[in-house]
PABA-452773 format. One record per residue (C-alpha): residue in one letter; x, y, z; chain; residue number from 1. Coordinates in pm, 1 decimal. Example, Ala and Ser with C-alpha at 12.3 -4.5 7.8 and 13.67 -1.06 7.14 Angstrom:
REM PABA-452773
+---+----------+----------+----------+---+-----+
: r :        u :        v :        w : c :   k :
+---+----------+----------+----------+---+-----+
: A :   1230.0 :   -450.0 :    780.0 : A :   1 :
: S :   1367.0 :   -106.0 :    714.0 : A :   2 :
+---+----------+----------+----------+---+-----+
This chain:
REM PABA-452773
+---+----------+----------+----------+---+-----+
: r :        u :        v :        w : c :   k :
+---+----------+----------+----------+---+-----+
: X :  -2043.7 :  -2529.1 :    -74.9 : A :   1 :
: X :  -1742.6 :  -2641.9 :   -240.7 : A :   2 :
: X :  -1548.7 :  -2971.3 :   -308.0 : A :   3 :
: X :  -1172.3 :  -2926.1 :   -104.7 : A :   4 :
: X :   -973.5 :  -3214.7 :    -82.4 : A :   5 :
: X :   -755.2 :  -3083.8 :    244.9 : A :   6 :
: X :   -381.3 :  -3215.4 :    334.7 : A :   7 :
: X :   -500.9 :  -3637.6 :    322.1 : A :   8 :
: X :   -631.5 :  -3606.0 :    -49.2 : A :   9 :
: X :  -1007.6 :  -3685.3 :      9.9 : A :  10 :
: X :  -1269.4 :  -3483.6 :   -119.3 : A :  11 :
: X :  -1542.4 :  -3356.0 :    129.7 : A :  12 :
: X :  -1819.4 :  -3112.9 :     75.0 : A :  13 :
: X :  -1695.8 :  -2828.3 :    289.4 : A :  14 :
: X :  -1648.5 :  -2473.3 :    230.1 : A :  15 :
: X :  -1375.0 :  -2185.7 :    253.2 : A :  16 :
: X :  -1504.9 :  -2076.6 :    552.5 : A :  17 :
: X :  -1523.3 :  -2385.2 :    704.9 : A :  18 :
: X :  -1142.3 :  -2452.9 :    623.6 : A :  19 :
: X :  -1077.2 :  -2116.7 :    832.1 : A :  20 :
: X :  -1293.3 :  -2208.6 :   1095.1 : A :  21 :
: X :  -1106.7 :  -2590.4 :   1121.7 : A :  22 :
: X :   -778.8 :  -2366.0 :   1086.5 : A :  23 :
: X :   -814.8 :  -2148.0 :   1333.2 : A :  24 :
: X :   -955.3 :  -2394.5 :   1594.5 : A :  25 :
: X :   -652.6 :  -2623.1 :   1526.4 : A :  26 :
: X :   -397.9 :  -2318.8 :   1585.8 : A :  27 :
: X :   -548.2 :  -2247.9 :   1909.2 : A :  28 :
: X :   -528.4 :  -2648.9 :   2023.4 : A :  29 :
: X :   -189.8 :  -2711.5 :   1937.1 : A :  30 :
: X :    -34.8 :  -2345.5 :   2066.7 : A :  31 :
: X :   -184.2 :  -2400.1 :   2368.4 : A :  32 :
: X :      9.2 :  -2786.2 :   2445.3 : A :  33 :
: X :    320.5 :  -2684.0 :   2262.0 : A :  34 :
: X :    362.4 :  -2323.1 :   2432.3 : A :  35 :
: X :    606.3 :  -2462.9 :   2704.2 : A :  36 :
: X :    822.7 :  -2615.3 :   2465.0 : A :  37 :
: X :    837.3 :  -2325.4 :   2226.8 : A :  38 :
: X :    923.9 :  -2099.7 :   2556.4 : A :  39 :
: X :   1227.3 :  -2344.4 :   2635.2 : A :  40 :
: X :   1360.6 :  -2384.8 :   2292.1 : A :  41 :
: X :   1350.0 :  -1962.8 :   2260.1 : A :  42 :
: X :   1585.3 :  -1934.7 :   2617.2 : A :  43 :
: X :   1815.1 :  -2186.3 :   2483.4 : A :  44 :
: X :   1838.5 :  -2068.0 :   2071.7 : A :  45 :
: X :   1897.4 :  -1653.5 :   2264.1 : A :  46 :
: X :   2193.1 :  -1818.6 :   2485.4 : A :  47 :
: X :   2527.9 :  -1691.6 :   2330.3 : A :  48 :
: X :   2695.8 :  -1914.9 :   2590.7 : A :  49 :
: X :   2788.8 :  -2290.0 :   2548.3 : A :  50 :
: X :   2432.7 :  -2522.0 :   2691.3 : A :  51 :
: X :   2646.4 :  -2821.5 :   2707.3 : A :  52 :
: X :   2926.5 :  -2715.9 :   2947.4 : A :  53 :
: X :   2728.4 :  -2491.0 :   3206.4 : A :  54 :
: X :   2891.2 :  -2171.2 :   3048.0 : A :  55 :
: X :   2551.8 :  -1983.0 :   3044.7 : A :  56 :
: X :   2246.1 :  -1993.3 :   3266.9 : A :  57 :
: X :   2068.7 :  -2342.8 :   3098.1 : A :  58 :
: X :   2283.5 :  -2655.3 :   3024.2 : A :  59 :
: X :   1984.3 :  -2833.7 :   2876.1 : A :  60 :
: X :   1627.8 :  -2919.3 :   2764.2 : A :  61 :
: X :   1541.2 :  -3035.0 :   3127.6 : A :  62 :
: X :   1738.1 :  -2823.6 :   3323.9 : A :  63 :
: X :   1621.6 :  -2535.8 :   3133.8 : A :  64 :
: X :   1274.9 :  -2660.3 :   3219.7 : A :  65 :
: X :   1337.4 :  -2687.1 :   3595.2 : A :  66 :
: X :   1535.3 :  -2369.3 :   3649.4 : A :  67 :
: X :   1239.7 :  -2147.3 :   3473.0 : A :  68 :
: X :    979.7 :  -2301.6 :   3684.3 : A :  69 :
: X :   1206.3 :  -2256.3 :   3999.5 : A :  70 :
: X :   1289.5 :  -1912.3 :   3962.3 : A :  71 :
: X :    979.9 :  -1795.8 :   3784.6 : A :  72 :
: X :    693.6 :  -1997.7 :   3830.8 : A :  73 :
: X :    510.8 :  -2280.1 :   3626.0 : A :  74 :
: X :    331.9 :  -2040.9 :   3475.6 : A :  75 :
: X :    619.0 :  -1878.0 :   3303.0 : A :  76 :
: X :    617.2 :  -2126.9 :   3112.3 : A :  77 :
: X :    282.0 :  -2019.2 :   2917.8 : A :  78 :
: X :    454.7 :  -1674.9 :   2909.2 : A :  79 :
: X :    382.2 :  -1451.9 :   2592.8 : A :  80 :
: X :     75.2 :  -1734.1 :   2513.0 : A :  81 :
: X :   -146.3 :  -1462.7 :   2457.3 : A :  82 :
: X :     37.1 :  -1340.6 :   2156.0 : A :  83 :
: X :    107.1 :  -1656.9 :   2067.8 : A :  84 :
: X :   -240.9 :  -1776.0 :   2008.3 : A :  85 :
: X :   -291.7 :  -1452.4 :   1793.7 : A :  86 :
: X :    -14.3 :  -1612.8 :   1631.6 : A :  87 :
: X :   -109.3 :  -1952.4 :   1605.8 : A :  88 :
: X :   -471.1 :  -1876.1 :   1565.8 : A :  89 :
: X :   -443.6 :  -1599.6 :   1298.7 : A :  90 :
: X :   -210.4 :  -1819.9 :   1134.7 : A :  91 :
: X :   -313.6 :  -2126.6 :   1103.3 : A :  92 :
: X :   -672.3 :  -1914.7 :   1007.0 : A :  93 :
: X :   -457.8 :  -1777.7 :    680.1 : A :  94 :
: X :   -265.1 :  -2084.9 :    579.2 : A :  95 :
: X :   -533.9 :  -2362.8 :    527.9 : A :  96 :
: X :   -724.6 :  -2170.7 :    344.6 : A :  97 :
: X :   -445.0 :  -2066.2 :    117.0 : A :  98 :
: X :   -269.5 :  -2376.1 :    114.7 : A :  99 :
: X :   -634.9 :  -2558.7 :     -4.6 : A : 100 :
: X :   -609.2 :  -2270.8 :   -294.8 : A : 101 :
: X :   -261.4 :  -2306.4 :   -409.3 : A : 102 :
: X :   -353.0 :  -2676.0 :   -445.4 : A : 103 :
: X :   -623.9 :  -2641.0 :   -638.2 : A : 104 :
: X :   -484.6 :  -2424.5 :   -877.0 : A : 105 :
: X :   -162.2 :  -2632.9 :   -927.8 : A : 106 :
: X :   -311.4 :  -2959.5 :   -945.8 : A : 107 :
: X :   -379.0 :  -2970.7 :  -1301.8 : A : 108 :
: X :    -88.7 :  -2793.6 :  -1394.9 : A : 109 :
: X :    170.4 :  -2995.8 :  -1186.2 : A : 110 :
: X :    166.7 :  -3364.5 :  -1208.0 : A : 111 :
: X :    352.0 :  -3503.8 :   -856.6 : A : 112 :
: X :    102.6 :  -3460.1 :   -599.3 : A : 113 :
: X :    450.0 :  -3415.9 :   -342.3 : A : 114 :
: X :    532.3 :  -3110.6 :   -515.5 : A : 115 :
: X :    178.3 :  -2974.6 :   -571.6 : A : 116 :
: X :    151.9 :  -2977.0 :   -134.6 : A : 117 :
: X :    544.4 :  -2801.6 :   -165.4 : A : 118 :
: X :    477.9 :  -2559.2 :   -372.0 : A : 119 :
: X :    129.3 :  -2475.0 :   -211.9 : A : 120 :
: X :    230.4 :  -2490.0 :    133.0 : A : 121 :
: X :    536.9 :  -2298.6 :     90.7 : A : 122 :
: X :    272.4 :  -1989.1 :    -51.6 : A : 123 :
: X :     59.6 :  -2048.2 :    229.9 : A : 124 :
: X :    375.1 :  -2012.3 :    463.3 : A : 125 :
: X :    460.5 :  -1685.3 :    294.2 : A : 126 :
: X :     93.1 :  -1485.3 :    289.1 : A : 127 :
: X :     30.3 :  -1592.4 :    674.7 : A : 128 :
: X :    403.0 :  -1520.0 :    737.7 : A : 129 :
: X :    380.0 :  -1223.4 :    626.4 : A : 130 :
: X :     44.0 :  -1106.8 :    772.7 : A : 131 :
: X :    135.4 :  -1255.3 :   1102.9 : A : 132 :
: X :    492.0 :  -1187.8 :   1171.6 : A : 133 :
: X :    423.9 :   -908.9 :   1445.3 : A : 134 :
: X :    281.5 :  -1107.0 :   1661.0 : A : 135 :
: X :    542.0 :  -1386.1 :   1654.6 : A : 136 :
: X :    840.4 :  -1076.2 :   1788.1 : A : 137 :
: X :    550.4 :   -965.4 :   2031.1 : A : 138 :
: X :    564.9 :  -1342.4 :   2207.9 : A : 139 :
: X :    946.9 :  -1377.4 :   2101.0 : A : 140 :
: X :   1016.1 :  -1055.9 :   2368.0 : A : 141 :
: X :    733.2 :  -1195.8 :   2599.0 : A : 142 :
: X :    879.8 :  -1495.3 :   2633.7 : A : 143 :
: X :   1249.7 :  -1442.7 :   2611.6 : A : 144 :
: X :   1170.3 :  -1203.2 :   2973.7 : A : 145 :
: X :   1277.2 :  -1304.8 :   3290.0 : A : 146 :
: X :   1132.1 :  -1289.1 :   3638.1 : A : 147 :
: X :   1129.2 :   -855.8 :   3615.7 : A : 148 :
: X :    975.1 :   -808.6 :   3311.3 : A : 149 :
: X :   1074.2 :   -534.7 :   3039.1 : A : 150 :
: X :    737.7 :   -515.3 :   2930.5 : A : 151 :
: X :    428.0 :   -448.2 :   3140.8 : A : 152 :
: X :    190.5 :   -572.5 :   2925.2 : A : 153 :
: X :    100.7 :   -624.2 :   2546.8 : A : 154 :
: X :     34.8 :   -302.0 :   2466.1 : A : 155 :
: X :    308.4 :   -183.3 :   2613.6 : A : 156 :
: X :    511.8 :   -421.8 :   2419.7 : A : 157 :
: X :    324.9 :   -361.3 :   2122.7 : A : 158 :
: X :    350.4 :     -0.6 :   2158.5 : A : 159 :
: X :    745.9 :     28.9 :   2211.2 : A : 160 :
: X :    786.5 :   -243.6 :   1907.3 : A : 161 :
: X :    619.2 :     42.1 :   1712.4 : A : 162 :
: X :    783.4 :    343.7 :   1826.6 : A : 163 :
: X :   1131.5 :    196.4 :   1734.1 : A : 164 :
: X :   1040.7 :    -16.5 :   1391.8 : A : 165 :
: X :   1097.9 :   -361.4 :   1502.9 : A : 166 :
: X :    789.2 :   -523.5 :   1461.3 : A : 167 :
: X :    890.9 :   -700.1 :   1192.1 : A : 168 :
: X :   1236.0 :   -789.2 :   1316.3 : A : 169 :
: X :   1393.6 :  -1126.6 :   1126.2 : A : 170 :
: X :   1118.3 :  -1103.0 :    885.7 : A : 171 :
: X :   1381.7 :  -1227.5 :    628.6 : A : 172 :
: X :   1565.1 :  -1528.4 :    824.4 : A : 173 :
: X :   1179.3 :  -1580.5 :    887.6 : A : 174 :
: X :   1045.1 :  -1596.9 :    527.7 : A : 175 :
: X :   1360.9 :  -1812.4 :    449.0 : A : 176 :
: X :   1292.5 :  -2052.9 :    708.1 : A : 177 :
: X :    930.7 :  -2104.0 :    739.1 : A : 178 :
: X :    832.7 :  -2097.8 :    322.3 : A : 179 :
: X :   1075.1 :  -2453.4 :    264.4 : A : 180 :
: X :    974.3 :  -2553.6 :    652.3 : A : 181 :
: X :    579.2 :  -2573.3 :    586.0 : A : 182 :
: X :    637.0 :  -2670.2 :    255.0 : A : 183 :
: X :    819.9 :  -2970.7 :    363.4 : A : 184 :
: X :    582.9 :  -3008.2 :    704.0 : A : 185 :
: X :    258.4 :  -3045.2 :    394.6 : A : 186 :
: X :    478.6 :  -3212.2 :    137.6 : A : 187 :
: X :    591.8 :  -3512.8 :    340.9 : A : 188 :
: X :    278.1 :  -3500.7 :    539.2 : A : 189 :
: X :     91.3 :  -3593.5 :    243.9 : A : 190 :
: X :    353.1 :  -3837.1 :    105.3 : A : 191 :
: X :    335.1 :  -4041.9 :    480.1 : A : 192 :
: X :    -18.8 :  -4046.6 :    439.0 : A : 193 :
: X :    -23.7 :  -4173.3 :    112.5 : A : 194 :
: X :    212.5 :  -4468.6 :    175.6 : A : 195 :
: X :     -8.1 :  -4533.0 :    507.0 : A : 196 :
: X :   -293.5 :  -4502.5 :    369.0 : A : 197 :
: X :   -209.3 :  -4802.4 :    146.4 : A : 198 :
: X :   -157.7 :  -5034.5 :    448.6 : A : 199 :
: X :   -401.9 :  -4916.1 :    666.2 : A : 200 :
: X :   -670.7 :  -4696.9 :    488.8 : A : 201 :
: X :   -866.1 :  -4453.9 :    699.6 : A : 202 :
: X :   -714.8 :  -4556.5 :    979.1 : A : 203 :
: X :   -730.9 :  -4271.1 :   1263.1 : A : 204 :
: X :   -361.5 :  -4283.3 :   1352.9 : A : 205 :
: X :   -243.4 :  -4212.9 :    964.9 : A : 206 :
: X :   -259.8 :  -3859.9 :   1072.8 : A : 207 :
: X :    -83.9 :  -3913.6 :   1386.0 : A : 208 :
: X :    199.4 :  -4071.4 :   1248.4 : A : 209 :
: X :    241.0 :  -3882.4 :    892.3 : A : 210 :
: X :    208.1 :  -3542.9 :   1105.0 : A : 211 :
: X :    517.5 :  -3667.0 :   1342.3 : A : 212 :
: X :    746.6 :  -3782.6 :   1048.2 : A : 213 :
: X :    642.7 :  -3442.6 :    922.4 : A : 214 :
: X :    748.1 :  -3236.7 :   1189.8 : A : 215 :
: X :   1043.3 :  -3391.5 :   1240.4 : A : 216 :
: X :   1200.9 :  -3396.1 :    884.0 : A : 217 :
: X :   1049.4 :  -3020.6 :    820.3 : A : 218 :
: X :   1209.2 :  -2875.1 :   1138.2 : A : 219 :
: X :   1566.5 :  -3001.8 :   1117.4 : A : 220 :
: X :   1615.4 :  -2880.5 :    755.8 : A : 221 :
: X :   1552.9 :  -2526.9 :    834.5 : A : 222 :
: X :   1633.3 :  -2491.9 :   1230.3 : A : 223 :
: X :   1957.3 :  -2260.4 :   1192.7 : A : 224 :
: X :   1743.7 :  -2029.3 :   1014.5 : A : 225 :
: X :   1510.0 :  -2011.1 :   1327.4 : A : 226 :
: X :   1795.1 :  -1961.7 :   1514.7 : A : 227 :
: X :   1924.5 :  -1632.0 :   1357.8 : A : 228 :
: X :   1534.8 :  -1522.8 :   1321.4 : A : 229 :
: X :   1472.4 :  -1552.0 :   1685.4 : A : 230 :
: X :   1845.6 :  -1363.2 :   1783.0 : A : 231 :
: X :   1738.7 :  -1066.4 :   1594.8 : A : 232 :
: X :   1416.3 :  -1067.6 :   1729.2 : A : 233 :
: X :   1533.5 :   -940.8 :   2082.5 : A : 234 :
: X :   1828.5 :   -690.6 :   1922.8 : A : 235 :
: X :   1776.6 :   -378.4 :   2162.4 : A : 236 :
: X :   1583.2 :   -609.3 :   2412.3 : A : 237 :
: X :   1947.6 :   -622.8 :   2572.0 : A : 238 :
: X :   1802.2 :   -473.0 :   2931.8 : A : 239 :
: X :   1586.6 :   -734.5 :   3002.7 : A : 240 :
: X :   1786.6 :  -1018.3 :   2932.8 : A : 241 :
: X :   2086.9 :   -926.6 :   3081.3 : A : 242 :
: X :   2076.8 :  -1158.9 :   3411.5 : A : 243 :
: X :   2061.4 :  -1440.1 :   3120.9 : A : 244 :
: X :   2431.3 :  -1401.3 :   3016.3 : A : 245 :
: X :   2620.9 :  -1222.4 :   2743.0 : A : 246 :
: X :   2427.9 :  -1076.9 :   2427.6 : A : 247 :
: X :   2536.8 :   -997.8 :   2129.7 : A : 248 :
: X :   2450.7 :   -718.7 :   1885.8 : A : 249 :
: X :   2384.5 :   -829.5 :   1485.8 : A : 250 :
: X :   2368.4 :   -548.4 :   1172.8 : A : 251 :
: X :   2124.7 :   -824.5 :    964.2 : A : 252 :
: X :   2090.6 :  -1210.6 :    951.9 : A : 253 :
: X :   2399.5 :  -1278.1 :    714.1 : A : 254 :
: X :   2600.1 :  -1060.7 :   1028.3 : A : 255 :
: X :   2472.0 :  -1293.1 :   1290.4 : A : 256 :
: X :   2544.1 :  -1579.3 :   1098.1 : A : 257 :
: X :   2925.9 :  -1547.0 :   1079.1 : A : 258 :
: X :   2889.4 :  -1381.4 :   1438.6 : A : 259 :
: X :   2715.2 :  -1648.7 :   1573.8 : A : 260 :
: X :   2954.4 :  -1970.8 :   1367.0 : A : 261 :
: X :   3287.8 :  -1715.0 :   1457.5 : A : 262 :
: X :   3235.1 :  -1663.8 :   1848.6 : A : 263 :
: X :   2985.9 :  -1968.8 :   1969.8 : A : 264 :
: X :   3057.8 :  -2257.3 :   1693.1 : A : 265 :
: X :   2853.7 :  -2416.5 :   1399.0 : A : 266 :
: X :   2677.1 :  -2633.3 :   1723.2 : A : 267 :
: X :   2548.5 :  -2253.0 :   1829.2 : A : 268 :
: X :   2312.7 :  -2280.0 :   1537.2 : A : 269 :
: X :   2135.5 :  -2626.7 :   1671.6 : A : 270 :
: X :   2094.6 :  -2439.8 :   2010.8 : A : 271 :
: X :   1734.8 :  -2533.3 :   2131.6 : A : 272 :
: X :   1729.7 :  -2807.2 :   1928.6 : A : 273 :
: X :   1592.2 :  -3085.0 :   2123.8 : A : 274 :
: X :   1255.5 :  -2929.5 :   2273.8 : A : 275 :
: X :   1203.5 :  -2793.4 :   1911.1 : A : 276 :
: X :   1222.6 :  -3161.1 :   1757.4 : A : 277 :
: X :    959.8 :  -3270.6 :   2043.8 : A : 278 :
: X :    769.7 :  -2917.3 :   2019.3 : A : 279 :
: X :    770.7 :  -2958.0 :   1613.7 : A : 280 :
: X :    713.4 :  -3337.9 :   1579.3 : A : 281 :
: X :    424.1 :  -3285.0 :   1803.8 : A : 282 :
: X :    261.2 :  -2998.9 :   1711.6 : A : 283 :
: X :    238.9 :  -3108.2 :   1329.4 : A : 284 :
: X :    130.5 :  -3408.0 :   1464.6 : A : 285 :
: X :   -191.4 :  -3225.6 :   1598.2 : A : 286 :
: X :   -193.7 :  -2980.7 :   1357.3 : A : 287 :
: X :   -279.0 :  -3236.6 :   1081.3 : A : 288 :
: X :   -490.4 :  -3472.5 :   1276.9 : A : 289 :
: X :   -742.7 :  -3202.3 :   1468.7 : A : 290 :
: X :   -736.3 :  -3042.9 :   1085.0 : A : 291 :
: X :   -918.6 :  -3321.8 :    933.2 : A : 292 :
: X :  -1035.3 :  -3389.6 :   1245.8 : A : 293 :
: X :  -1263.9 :  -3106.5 :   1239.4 : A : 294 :
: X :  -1284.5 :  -3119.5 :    880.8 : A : 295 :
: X :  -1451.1 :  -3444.9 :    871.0 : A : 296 :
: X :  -1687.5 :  -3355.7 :   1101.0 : A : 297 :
: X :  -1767.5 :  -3023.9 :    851.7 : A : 298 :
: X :  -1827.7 :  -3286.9 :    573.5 : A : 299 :
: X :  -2090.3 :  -3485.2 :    746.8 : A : 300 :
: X :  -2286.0 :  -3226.1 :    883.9 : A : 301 :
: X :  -2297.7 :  -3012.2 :    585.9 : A : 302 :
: X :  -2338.4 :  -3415.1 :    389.8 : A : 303 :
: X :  -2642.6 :  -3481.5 :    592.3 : A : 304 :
: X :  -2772.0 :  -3128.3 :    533.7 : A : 305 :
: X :  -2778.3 :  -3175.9 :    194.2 : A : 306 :
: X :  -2977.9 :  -3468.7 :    143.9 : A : 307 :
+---+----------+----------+----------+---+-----+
């Protein structure tokens, strides 16, 4: 059993396997309330037409909402969640773990305990990033299909991602964004904390709040990066979004960035923002809180086991 002092700074008696058990649990319960949100901001971010003027097929947050469950269903809404929990789940499995070993290690050799959680979340990010990234262009095409789907299943969509090499398309936009994004998300999650935890300690909404100031501040810093990720994501996915409006073709990310700024506007890179403020500000807001959650529940079982 080991000593880890997780994302609020206290020490409990739980062990590396626990950490990936509390990790994995917590990427299942926040991909499951967030999915509908994630599957609205990815329409809106792959719409090369203006949202706010009713050029394209969604003109908003809500009436992106309402026209997906009208045409295709409530449940389309949860569409791709299977490969999205593989995502989150997987995920979430890697990065705690990682991110309680990074901090460790750096601890004693860095002195500011904001850049410690930086520096080991953004290594985290990278190793579960780059372990997981297939699965997030598996739920990208799931989701981004329309009421005729493309794909006929997740082997078929894994199996045609194969045959033409695109598993890992926008790995680099992806790596860019999400390395300073979970960095940030574990950096000012702990620095929230902290100054909460001075007012109100052990207080159960600490983790609440920090993990929504988190979110927030995290996801707006990187968000155009997401963007261009998610638009080469579905290059040669053309077919099956065609009754969504025009679609453009991109060489690499620095191509659709002065493709996207030249023919839609700098506002083109913010597409999608709103649900992915609400979708980010409250899934680091569960994120955190089931994490120690769970975590403290780890440290007085295996506590009272002990003695």
């Amino acid at each position: 059993m080991t000593c880890v002092a997780s994302v609020n700074e206290r020490a409990r008696n739980v062990s590396t396997s626990n950490t990936v058990v509390a990790g994995a649990a917590t990427g299942f319960i926040t991909r499951f309330a967030v999915t509908p949100l994630d599957v609205i901001k990815i329409r809106m971010q792959l719409q090369a037409e203006p949202i706010a003027h009713g050029g394209g097929k969604y003109r908003g947050t809500w009436h992106c909402f309402q026209t997906v469950v009208f045409e295709e269903g409530a449940t389309a809404l949860w569409r791709g969640h299977i490969a999205q929990q593989l995502l989150s789940v997987s995920y979430s499995a890697i990065q705690f773990p990682l991110f309680e070993y990074f901090r460790a290690q750096l601890a004693h050799r860095i002195a500011s305990p904001t850049e410690v959680d930086f520096v080991a979340g953004g290594a985290a990010a990278l190793g579960a990033t780059l372990v997981t990234h297939p699965f997030d262009t598996v739920r990208t095409r799931m989701a981004s299909q329309g009421r005729v789907p493309h794909y006929h299943g997740y082997v078929h969509a894994i199996r045609h991602l194969i045959k033409t090499r695109t598993l890992y398309a926008g790995l680099g936009p992806n790596v860019l964004a999400v390395v300073p994004y979970i960095g940030t998300a574990f950096a000012s999650y702990g620095w929230f904390h902290r100054m909460l935890e001075d007012s109100q300690p052990r207080h159960l909404l600490n983790s609440l709040i920090a993990g929504w100031g988190a979110g927030v501040l995290s996801k707006g810093i990187v968000y155009p990066l997401d963007v261009i990720k998610k638009r080469l994501q579905v290059q040669g996915f053309e077919e099956a979004r065609r009754h969504f409006g025009t679609t453009n073709r991109y060489a690499n990310a620095v191509h659709a960035l002065t493709q996207i700024l030249k023919i839609e506007g700098m506002a083109a890179l913010y597409k999608g923002f709103q649900p992915t403020i609400l979708k980010s500000a409250f899934s680091t807001m569960i994120t955190f809180f089931c994490y120690d959650l769970i975590l403290d529940a780890y440290d007085k079982h295996n506590t009272q086991q002990s003695t």
